[in-house]
PAROVEX-543607 format. One record per residue: x, y, z of N, C-alpha, C, O in turn; residue in one letter. Coordinates in pm, whole numbers, plus 50000, padded with zeros to 5 digits. Each point is the difference from the previous one (the first is absolute). Last residue first. Example, Ala and Ser with C-alpha at 12.3 -4.5 7.8 and 13.67 -1.06 7.14 Angstrom:
REM residues 2
  neast  nnorth    nup  caeast  canorth   caup  ceast  cnorth    cup  oeast  onorth    oup  type
  51285   49775  50708   50082    50119  50006  49923   50109  50073  50051   50111  50017     S
  49978   49317  49976   49911    50119  50000  50090   50120  50000  50104   49998  50066     A
***
This chain:
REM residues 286
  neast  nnorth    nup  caeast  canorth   caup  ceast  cnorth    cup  oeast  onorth    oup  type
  56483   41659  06841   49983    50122  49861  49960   49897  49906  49974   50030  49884     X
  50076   49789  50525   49894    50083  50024  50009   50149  49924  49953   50111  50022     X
  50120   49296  49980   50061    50118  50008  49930   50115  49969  49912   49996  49913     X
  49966   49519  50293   50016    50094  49889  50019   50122  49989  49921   50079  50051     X
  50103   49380  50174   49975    50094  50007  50001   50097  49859  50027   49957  49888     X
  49846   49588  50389   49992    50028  49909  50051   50184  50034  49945   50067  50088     X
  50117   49388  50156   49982    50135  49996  50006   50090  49878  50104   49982  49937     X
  49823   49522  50450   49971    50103  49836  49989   50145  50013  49927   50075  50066     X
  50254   49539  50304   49935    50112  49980  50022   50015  49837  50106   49998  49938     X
  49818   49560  50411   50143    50083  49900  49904   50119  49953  49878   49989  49984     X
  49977   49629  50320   50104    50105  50054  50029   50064  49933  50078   50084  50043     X
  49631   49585  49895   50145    49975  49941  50075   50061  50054  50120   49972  49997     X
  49444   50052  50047   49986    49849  49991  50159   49945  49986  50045   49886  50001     X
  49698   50521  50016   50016    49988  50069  50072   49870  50061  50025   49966  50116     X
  50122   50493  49618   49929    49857  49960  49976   49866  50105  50099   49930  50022     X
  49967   50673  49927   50101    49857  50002  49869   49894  50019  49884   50012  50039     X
  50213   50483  49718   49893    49931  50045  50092   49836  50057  50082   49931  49939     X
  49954   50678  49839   50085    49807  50020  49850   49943  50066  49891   50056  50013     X
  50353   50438  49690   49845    49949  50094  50033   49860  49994  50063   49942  49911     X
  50209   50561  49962   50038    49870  50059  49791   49936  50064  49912   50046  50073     X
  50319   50352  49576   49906    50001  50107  49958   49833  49994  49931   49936  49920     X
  50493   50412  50023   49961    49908  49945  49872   49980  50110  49998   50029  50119     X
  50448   50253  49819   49878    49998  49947  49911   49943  49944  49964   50019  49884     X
  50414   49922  50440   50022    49940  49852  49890   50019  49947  49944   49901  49955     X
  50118   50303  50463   50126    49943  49958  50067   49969  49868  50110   50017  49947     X
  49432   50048  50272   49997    50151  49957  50159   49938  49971  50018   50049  49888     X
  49571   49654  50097   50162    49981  50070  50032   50109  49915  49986   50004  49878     X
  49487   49921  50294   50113    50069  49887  50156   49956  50049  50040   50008  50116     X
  49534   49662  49983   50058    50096  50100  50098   50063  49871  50061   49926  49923     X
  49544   49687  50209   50054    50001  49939  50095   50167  50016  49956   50062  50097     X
  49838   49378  50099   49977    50134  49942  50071   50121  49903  50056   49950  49903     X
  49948   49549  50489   49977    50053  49827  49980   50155  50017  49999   50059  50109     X
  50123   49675  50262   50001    49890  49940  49953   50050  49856  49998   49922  49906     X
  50299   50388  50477   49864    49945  49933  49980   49896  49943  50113   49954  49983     X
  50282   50174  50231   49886    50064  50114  49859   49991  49942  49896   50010  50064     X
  50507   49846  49729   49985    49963  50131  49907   50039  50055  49952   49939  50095     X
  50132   50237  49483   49934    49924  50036  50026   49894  50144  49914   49914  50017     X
  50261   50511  49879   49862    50028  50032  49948   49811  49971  49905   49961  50067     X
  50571   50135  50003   49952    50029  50039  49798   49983  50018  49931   49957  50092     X
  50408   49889  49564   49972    49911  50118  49945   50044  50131  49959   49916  50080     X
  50045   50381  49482   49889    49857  50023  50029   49921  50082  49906   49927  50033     X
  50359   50433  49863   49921    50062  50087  49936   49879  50036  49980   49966  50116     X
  50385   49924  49630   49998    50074  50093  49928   50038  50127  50031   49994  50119     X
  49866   49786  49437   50038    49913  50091  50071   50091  50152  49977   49957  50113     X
  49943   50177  49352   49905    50045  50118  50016   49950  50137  49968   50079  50089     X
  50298   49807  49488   50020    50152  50074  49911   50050  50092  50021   50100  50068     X
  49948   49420  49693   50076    50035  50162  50024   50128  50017  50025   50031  50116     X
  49841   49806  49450   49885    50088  50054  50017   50025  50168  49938   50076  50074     X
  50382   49733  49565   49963    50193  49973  49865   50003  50151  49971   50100  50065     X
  50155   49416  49785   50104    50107  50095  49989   50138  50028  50033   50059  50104     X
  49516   49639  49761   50152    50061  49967  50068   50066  50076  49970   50093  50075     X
  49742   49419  49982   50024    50171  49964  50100   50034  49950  50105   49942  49972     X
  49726   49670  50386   49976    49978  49827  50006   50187  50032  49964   50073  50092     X
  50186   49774  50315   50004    49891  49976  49995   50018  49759  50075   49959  49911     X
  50112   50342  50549   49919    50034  49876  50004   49788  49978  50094   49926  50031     X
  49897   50256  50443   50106    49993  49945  49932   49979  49835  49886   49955  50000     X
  49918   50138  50485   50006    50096  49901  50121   49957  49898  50077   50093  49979     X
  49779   49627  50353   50062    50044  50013  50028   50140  49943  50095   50065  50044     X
  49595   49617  49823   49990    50018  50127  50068   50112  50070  49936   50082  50066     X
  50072   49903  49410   49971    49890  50117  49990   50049  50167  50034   50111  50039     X
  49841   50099  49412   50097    50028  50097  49977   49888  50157  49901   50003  50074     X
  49991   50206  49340   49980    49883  50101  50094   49993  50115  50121   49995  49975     X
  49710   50402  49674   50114    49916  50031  49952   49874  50103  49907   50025  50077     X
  49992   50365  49441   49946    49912  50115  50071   49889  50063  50042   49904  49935     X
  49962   50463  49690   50004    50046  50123  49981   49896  50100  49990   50036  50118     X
  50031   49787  49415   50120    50074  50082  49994   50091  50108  50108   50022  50055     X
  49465   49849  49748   50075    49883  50066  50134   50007  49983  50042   49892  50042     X
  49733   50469  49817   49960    49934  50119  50043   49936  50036  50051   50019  50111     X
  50036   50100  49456   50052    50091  50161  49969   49950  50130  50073   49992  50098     X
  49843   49746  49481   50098    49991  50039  50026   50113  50109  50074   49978  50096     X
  49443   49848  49912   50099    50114  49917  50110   49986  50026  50019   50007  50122     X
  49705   49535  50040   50015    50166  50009  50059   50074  49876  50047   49940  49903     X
  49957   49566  50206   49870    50061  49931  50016   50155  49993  49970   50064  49900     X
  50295   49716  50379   50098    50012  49876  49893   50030  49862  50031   50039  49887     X
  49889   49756  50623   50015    50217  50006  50022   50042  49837  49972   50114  49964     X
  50074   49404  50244   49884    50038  50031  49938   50165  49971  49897   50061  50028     X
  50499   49702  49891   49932    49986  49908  49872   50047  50010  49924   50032  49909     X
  50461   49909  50376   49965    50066  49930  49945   50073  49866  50027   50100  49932     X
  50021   49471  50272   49949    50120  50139  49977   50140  49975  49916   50075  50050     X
  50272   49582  49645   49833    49939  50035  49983   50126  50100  49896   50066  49999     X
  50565   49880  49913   49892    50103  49902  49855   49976  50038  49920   50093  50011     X
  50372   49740  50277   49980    50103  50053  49974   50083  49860  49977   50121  50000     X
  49930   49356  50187   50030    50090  49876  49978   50121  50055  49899   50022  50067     X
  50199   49655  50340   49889    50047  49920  50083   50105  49895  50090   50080  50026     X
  49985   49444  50281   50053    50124  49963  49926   50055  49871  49973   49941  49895     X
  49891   49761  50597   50046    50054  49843  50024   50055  49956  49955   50108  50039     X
  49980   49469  50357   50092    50173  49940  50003   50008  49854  50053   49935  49910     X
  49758   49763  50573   49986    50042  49854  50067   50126  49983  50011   50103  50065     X
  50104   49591  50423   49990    50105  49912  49966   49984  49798  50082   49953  49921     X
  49909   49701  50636   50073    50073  49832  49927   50107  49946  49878   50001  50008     X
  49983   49826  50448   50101    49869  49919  50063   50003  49907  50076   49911  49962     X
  49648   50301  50537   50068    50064  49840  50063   49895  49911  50107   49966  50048     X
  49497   49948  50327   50167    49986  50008  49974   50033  49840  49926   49963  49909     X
  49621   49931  50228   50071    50101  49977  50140   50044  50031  50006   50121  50021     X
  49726   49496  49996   50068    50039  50134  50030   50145  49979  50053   50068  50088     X
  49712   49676  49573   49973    49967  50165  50036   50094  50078  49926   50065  50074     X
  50166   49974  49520   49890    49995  49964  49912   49973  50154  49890   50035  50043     X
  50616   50199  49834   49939    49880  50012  49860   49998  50027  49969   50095  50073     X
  50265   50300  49681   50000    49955  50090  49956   49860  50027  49933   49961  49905     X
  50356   50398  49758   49900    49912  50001  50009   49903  50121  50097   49928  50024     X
  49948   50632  49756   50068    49853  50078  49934   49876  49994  49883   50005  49963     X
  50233   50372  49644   49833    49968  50139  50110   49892  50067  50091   49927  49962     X
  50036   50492  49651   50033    49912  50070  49862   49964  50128  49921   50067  50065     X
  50325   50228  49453   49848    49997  50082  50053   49816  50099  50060   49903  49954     X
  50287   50491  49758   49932    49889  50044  49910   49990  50092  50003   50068  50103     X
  50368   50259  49558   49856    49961  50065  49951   49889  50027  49967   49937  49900     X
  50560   50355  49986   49857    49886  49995  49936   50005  50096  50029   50025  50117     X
  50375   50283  49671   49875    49959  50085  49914   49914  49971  49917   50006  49910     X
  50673   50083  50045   49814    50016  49872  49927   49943  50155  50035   49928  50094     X
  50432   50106  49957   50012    50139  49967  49840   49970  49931  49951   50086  49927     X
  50198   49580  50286   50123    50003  49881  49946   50139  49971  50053   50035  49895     X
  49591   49845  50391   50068    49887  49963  50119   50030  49876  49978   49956  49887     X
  49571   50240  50486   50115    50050  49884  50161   49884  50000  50087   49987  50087     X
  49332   50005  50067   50112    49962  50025  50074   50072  49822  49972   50008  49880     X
  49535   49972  50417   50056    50060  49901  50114   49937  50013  49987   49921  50094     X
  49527   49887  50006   50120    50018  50072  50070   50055  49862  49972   49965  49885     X
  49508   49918  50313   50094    50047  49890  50134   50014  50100  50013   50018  50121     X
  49583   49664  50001   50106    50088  50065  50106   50063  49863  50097   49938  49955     X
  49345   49728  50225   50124    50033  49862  50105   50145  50061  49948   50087  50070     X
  49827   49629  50305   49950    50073  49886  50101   50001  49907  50119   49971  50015     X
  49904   49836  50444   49940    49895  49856  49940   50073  49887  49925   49949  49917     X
  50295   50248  50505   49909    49970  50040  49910   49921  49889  49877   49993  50002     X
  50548   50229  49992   49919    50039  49965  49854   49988  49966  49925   50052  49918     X
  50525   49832  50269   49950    50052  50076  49899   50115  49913  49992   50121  50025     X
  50255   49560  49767   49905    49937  50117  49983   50076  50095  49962   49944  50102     X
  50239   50196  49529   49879    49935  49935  49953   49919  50141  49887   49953  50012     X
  50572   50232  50048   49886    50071  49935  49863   49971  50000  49925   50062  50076     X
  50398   49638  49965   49995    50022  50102  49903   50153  50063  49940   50025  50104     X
  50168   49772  49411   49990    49922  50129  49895   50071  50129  49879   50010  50019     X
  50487   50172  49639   49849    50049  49966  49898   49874  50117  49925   50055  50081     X
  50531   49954  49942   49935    50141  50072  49868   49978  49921  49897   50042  50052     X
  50354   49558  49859   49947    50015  50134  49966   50132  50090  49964   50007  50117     X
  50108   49907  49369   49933    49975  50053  49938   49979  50166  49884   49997  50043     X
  50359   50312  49601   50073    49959  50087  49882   49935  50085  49956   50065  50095     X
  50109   49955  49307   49905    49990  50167  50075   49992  50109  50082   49908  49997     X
  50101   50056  49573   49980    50098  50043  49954   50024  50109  50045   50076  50085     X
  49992   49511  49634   50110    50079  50065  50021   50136  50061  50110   50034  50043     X
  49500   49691  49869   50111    49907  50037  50110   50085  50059  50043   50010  50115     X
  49657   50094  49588   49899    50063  50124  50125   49957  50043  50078   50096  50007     X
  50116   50004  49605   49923    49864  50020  49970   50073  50104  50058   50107  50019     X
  50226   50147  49659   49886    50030  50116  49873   49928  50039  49884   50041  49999     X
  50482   49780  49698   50094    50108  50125  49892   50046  50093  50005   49983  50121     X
  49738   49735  49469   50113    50042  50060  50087   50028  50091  49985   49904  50075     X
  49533   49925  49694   50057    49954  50064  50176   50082  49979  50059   49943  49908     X
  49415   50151  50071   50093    50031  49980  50147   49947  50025  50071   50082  50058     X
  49472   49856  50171   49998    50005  49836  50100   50020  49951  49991   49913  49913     X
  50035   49818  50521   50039    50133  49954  49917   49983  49832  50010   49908  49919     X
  49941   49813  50590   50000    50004  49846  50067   50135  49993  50026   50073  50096     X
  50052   49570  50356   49932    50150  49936  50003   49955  49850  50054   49899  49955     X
  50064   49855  50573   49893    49995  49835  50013   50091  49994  49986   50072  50099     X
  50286   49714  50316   49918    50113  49920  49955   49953  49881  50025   49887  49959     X
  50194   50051  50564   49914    49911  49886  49937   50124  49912  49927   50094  50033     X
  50247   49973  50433   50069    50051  49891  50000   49954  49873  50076   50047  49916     X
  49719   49867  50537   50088    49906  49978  50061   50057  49920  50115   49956  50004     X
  49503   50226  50056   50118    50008  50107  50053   49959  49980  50091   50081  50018     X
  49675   50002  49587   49964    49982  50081  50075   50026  50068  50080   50084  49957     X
  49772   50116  49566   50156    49949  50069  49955   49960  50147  49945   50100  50044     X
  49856   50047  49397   49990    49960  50103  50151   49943  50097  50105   49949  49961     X
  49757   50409  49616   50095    49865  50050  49895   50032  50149  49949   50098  50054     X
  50075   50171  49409   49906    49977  50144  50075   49862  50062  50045   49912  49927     X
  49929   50485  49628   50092    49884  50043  49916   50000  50106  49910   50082  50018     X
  49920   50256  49755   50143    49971  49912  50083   49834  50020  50076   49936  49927     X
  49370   50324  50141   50095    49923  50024  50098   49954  49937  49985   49913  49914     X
  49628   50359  49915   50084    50090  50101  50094   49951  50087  50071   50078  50063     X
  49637   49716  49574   50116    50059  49977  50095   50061  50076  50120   50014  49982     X
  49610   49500  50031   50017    50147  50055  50096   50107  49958  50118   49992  50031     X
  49878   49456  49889   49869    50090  49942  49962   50144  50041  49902   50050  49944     X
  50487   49717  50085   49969    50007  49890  49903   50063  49971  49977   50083  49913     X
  50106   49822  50542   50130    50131  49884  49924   50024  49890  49947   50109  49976     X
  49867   49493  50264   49948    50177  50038  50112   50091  49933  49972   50099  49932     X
  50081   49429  50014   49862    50069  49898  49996   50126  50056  49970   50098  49931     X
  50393   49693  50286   50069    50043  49857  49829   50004  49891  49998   50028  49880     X
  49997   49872  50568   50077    50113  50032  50011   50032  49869  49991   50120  49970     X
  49861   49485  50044   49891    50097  50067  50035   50112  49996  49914   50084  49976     X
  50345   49575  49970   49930    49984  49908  49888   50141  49991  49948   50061  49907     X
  50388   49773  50389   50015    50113  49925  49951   50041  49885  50033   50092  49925     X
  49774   49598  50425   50000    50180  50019  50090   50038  49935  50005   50123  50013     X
  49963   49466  49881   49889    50043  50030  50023   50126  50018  49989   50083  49910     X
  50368   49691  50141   49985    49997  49854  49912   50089  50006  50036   50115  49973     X
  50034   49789  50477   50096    50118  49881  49990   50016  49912  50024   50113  49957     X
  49787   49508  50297   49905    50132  50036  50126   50129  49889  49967   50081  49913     X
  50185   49496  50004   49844    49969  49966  49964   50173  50055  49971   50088  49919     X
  50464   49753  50230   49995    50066  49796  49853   50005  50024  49976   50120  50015     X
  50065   49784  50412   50069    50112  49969  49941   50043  49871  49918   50086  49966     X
  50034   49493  50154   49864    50045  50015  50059   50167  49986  49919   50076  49946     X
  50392   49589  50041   49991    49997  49830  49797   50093  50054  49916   50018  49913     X
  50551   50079  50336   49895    49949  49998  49935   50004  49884  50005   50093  49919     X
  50411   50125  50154   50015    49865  49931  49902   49919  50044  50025   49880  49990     X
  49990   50574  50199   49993    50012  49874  50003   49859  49908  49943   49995  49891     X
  49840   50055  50626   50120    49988  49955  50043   50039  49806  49922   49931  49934     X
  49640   50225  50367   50051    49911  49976  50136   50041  49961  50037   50114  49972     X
  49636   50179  50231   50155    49996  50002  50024   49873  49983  50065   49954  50093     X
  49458   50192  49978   50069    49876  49960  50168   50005  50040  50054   49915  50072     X
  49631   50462  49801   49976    49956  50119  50096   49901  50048  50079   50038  50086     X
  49923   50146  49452   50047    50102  50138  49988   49965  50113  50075   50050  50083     X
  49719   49665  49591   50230    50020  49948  50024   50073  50095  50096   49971  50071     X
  49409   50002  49978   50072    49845  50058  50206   50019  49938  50108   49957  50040     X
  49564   50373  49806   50026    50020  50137  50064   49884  50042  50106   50012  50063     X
  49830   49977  49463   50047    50121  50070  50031   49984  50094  50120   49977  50017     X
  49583   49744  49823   50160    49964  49987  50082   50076  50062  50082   49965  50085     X
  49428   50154  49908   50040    49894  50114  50210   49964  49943  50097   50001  50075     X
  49650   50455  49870   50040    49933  49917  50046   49860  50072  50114   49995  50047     X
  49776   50432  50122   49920    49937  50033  49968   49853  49922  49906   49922  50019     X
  50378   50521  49928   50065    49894  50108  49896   49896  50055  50031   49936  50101     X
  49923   50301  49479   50099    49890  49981  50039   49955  50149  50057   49894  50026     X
  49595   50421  49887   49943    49835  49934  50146   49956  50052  49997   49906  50080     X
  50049   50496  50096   49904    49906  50084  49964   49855  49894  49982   49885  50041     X
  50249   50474  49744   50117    49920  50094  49892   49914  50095  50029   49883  50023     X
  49771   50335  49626   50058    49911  49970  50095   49938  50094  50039   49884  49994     X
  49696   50447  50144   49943    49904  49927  50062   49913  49953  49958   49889  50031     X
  50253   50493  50092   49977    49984  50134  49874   49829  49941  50013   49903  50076     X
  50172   50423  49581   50084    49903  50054  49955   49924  50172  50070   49911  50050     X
  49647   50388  49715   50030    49868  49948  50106   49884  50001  50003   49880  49971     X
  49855   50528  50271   49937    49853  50017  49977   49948  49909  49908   49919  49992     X
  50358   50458  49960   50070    49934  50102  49867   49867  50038  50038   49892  50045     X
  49943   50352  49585   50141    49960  49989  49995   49920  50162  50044   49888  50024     X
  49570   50405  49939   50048    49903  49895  50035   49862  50002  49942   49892  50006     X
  50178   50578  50207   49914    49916  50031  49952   49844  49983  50020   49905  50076     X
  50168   50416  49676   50144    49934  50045  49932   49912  50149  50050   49902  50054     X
  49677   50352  49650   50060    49907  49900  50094   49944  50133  50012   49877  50004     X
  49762   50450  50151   49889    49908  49990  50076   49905  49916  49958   49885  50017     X
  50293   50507  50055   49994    49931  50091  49935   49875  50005  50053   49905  50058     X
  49970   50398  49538   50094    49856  50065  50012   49953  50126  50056   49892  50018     X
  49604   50405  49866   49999    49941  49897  50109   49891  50021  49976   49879  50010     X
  50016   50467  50278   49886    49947  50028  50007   49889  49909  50000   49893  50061     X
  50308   50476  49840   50013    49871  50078  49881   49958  50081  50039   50015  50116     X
  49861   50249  49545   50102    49886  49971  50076   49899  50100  50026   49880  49996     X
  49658   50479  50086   49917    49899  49908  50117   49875  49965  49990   49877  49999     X
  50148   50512  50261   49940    49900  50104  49905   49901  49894  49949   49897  50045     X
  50290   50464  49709   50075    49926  50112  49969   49893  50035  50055   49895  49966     X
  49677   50375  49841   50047    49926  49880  50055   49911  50044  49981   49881  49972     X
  49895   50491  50337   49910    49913  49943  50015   49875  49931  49935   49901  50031     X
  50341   50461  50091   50012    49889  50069  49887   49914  50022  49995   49905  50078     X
  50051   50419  49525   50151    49931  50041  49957   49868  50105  50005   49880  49970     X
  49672   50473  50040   49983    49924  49866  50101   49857  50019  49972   49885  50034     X
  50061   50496  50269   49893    49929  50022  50027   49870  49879  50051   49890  50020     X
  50197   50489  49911   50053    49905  50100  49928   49888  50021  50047   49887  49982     X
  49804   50406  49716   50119    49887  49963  50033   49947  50063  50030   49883  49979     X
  49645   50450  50164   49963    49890  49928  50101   49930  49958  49976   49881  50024     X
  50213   50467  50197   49913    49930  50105  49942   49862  49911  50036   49885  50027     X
  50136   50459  49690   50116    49908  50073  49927   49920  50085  49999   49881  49968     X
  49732   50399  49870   50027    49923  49931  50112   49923  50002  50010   49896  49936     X
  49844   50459  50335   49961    49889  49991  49964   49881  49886  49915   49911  50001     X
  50426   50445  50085   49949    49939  50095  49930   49878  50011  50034   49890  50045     X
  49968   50442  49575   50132    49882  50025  49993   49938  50119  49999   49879  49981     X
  49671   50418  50004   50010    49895  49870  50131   49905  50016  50016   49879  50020     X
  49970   50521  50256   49916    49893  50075  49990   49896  49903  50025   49888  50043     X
  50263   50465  49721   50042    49900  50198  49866   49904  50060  50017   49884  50038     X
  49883   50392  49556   50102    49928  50003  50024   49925  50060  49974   49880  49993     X
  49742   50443  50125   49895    49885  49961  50150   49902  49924  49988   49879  50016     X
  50194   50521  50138   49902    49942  50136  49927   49859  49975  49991   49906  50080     X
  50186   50377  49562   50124    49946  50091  49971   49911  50077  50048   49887  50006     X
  49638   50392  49775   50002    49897  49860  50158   49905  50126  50016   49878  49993     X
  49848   50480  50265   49845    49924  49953  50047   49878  49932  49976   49886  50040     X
  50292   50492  49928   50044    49953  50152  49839   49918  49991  49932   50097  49967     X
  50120   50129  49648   50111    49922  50002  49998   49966  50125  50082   49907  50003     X
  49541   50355  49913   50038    49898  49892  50091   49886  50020  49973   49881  49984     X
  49913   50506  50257   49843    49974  49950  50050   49866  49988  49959   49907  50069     X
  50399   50359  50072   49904    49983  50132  49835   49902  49966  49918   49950  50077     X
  50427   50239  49540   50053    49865  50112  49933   49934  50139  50008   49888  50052     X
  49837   50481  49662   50009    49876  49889  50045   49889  50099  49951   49890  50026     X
  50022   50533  50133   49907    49982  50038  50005   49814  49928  49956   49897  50052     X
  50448   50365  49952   49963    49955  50113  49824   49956  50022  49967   49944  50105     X
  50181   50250  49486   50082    49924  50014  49962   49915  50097  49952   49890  49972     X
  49872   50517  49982   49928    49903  49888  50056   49820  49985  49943   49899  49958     X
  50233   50508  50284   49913    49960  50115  49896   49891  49880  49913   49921  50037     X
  50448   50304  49793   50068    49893  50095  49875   49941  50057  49994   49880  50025     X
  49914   50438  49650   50037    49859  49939  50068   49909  50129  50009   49877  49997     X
  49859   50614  50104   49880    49862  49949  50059   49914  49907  49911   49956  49927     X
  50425   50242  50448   49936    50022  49878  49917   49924  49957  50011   49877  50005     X
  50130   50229  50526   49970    49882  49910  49988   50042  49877  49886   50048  50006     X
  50010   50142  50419   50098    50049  49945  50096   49905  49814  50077   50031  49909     X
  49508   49851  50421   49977    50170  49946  50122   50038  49939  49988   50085  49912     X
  50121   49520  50359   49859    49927  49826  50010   50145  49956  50077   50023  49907     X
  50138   50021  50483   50105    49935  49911  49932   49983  49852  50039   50011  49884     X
  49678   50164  50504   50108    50081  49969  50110   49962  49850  50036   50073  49907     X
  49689   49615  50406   49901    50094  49869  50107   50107  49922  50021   50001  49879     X
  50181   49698  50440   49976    49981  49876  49937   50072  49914  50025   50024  49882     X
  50033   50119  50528   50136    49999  49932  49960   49933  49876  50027   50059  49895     X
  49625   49982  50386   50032    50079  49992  50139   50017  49891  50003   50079  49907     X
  49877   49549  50350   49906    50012  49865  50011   50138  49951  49969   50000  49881     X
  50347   49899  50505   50004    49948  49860  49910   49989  49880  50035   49984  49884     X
  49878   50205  50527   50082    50081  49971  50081   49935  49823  50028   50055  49894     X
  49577   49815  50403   49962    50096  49952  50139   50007  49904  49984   49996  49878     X
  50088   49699  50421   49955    49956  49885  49963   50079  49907  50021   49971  49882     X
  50171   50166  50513   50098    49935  49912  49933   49948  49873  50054   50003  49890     X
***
């Protein structure tokens, strides 16, 4: 059989006019060679973009992870000065009566306290203290409709924050259709450790995203902030077309990175360890 087809060809070439077989030699020398070194070139030079791409990827979010890092012991610093703040703890501990004139004295004080840390932090919008009794203090830089006051459903964030063993506890919440961010510590008794009130703050969600806004405007429109839940906290609406596949693969990973053949897009994340919330950068793959 094999004889029989080399046979048939020789046959086909001998019969061939010397310009066809001048033809077929050009393509056998020239053009199937110049095709061959095409395809593997593009190959791998796609290969290098890819590479490249999720290189750039993992620099950037590496880059805000370490910022939002940051972010979080510094809020985890300042909430330890203020619950270690003797006025402080004695208004949360205490559950004095409000028409105690030792009441006004520890309240003045800590809102005294409450109202230098706003001021002096950008990434803090407002912040309240609230014990058991339901005794509260807060400041707002801002004083309006979105007082910590009125928004906060303070006894879920609560109850939260203490089963978080006295660490700082991001918490997302969707309130009238807008998301807020708040960082929350419980605050325990010094003795007995009994829970006695909750710090709560509500954190600038430009300050948050501010941390990325150094970038190329492309960049930092590919880039989304996403809570616990996978729910978009800072981003753009445009960039949920990936969210499909992504509640899948990231469940099963805490980073990396994967083609979403859906929305041609080459998806790379990283979650954060301190917050739960995943960063995600992606880029489209024309």
């Amino acid at each position: 059989m094999k004889n029989k087809f080399k046979t048939s060809c020789l046959k086909i070439y001998r019969n061939l006019s010397i310009k066809n077989k001048l033809v077929l030699l050009f393509c056998i020398q020239i053009i199937i060679p110049i095709l061959f070194l095409s395809i593997t070139f593009f190959w791998k030079f796609t290969n290098i973009i890819k590479n490249n791409s999720i290189e750039y990827s993992t620099d950037i979010l590496k880059m805000i992870e370490l910022r939002m890092e940051d972010l979080n012991s510094n809020i985890d610093s300042i909430s330890l000065q203020l619950i270690y703040d003797d006025n402080l703890y004695y208004f949360v501990k205490k559950n004095i009566n409000s028409n105690n004139l030792t009441y006004y004295n520890y309240s003045s004080d800590t809102r005294n306290a409450l109202r230098d840390t706003v001021l002096s932090r950008n990434e803090i919008q407002s912040v309240c203290v609230i014990n058991n009794n339901k005794n509260m203090i807060y400041y707002d830089y801002n004083n309006s409709s979105k007082s910590i006051k009125n928004i906060t459903n303070f006894d879920e964030l609560y109850e939260k924050s203490k089963q978080a063993n006295g660490q700082v506890l991001w918490q997302c919440e969707e309130i009238n259709g807008e998301e807020y961010i708040f960082a929350t510590r419980a605050i325990f008794d010094r003795d007995s450790f009994k829970s006695l009130g909750v710090i709560v703050f509500l954190i600038d969600k430009d300050y948050v995203s501010s941390v990325y806004k150094d970038l190329s405007e492309d960049s930092s429109n590919n880039i989304s902030i996403l809570s616990q839940e996978n729910k978009e906290i800072i981003g753009n609406a445009s960039n949920l077309k990936y969210m499909k596949n992504f509640d899948e693969y990231s469940s099963e990973n805490s980073k990396g990175n994967y083609i979403d053949n859906d929305s041609d897009l080459l998806i790379s994340f990283v979650t954060i360890e301190s917050t739960n919330w995943k960063i995600v950068y992606h880029i489209p793959l024309n």
